[in-house]
Structures are given as C-alpha cells and as structure tokens.
C-alpha positions as CSV (number, residue, x, y, z in Angstrom):
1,X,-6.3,7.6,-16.5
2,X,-5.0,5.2,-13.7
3,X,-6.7,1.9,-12.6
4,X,-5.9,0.3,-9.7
5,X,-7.0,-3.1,-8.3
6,X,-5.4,-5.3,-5.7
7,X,-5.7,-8.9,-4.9
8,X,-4.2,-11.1,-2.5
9,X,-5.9,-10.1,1.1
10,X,-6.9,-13.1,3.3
11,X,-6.8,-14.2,6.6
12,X,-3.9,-16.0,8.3
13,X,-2.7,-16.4,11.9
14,X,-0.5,-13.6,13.6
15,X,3.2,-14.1,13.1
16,X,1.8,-15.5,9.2
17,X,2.9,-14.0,5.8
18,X,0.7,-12.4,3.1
19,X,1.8,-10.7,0.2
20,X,-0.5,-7.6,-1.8
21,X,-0.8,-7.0,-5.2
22,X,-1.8,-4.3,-7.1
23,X,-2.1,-4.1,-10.8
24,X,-1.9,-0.6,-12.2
25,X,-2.9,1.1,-15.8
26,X,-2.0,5.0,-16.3
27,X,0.8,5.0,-13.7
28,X,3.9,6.8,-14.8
29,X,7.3,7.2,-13.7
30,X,6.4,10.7,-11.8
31,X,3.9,9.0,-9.7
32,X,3.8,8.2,-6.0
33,X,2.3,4.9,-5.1
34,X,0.9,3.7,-1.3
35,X,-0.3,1.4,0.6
36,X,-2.7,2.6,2.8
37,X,-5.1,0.7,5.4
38,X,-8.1,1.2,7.4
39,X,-8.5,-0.2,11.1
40,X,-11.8,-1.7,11.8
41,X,-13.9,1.4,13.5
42,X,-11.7,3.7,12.4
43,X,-12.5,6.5,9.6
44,X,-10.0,7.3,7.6
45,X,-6.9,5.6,6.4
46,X,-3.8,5.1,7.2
47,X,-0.2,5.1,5.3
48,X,1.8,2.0,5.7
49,X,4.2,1.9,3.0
50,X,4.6,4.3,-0.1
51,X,7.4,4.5,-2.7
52,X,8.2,6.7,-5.6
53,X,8.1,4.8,-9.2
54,X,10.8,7.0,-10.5
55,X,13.3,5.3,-8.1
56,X,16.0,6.7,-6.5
57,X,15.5,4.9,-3.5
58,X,12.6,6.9,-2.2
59,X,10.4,4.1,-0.1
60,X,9.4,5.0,3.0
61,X,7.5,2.9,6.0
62,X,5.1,4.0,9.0
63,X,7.1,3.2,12.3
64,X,4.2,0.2,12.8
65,X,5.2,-2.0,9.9
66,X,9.2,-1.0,9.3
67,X,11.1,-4.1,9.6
68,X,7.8,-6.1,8.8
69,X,6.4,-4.7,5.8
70,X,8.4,-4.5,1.9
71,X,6.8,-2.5,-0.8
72,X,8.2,-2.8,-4.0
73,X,7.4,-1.9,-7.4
74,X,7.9,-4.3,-10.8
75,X,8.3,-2.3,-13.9
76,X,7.8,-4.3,-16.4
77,X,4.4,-5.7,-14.7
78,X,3.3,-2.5,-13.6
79,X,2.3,-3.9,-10.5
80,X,3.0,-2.8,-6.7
81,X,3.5,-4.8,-3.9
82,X,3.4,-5.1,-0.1
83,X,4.9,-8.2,1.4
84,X,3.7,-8.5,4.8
85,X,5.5,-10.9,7.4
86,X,5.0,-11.3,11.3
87,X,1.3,-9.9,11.3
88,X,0.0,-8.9,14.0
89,X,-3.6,-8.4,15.5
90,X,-3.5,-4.7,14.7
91,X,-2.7,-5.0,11.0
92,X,-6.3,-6.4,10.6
93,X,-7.7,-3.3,8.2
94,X,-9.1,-2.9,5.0
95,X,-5.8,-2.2,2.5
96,X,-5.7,0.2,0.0
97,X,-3.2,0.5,-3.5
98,X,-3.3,4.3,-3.8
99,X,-1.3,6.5,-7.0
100,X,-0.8,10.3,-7.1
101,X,1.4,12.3,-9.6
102,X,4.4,14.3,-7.9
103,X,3.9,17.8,-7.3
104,X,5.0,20.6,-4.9
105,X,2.5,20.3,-2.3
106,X,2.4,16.4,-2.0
107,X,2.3,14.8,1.4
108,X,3.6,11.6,1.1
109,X,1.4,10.7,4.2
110,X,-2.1,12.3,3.2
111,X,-5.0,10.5,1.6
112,X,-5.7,13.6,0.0
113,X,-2.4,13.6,-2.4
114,X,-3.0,10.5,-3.8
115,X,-6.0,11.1,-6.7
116,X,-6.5,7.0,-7.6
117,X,-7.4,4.3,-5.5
118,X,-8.0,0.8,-5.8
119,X,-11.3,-0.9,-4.6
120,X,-9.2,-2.4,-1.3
121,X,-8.4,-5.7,-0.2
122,X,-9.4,-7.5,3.4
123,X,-6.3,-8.6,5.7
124,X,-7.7,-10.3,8.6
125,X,-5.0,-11.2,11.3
126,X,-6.3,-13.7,14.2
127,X,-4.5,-15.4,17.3
C-alpha cells in the first residue's frame, strides 16, 4: 500500500524559492510519481512535474514551470521532490505528491492514472 505526505508549502514573495517534499511508503521502482497542483477556483488538478522512479531519465515538466521547477527523486529516502524558484502569482495552488504503478494505458498527465495521493500542501505566491 503507498502513503504519501508532503511538507514544506508556504508562502513567499514572487521571484522566492520553495522546495516540496514528499515522503513515500509502498512506492516501487515501476511507479510513476507527480506533482500536481490546484489553482484557486479551479476543479481539478493540474500536472506540473512527474518523473519515473525506475530512472532512465524519464522526468517531464508542464510548459508553465520548465526552466523553473526541478523534481527529483532520493532513493534511499524515498522521498520526492519539487524545487520551485522564480514563483510567480499563478503558481499559488494547492500541491499535490501523486504515485501510480506503470501500465499500458497510463497518461502521464491524467489525475486518473495516478491511484495515491498525498493530503496536499499550500503554496501561496504574493507580490
């Protein structure tokens, strides 16, 4: 069974740093992990960052946070990561850490592939 909880959501000034962490249990090396976020007003999430755990240099990034945004995975901690630098206004959103095991049909991009989620984490960005 996987656990996810993340930490580290704040608020800081725009052009400010903040750096996500989420702790996972159950998560294997056939697993996708994300981060996801949700807008204020808006319904449903949306990907930011996502890698694969098995590796081969499968991390990808939405167009709005490439360049800004670095997700990364530790091991040995079994922990994911998003470092965020040069926020911006519209990264304010609710974050998600969000695991899913690899299969045929999985869109790397849809809420729906990923089966775990964490409890989310508040990143308030303010001029």
């Amino acid at each position: 069974q996987v656990q996810l909880a993340e930490s580290g959501g704040g608020s800081v000034q725009t052009g400010g740093s903040l750096r996500l962490s989420c702790a996972a249990s159950g998560v294997t090396s056939n697993h996708r992990m994300a981060w996801f976020r949700r807008p204020p007003g808006q319904g449903r999430e949306e990907g930011a960052a996502l890698l694969y755990t098995g590796g081969g240099g499968h991390v990808y990034y939405a167009d709005s946070v490439k360049g800004r945004f670095t997700i990364s995975w530790d091991y040995a901690k079994d922990t994911l990561y998003l470092q965020m630098n040069t926020l911006q206004l519209e990264d304010t959103a609710i974050y998600y850490c969000a695991a899913g095991p690899a299969s045929d049909s999985f869109n790397i991009w849809s809420p729906t592939s990923y089966t775990d989620w964490g409890q989310g984490t508040q990143v308030t960005v303010s001029s």
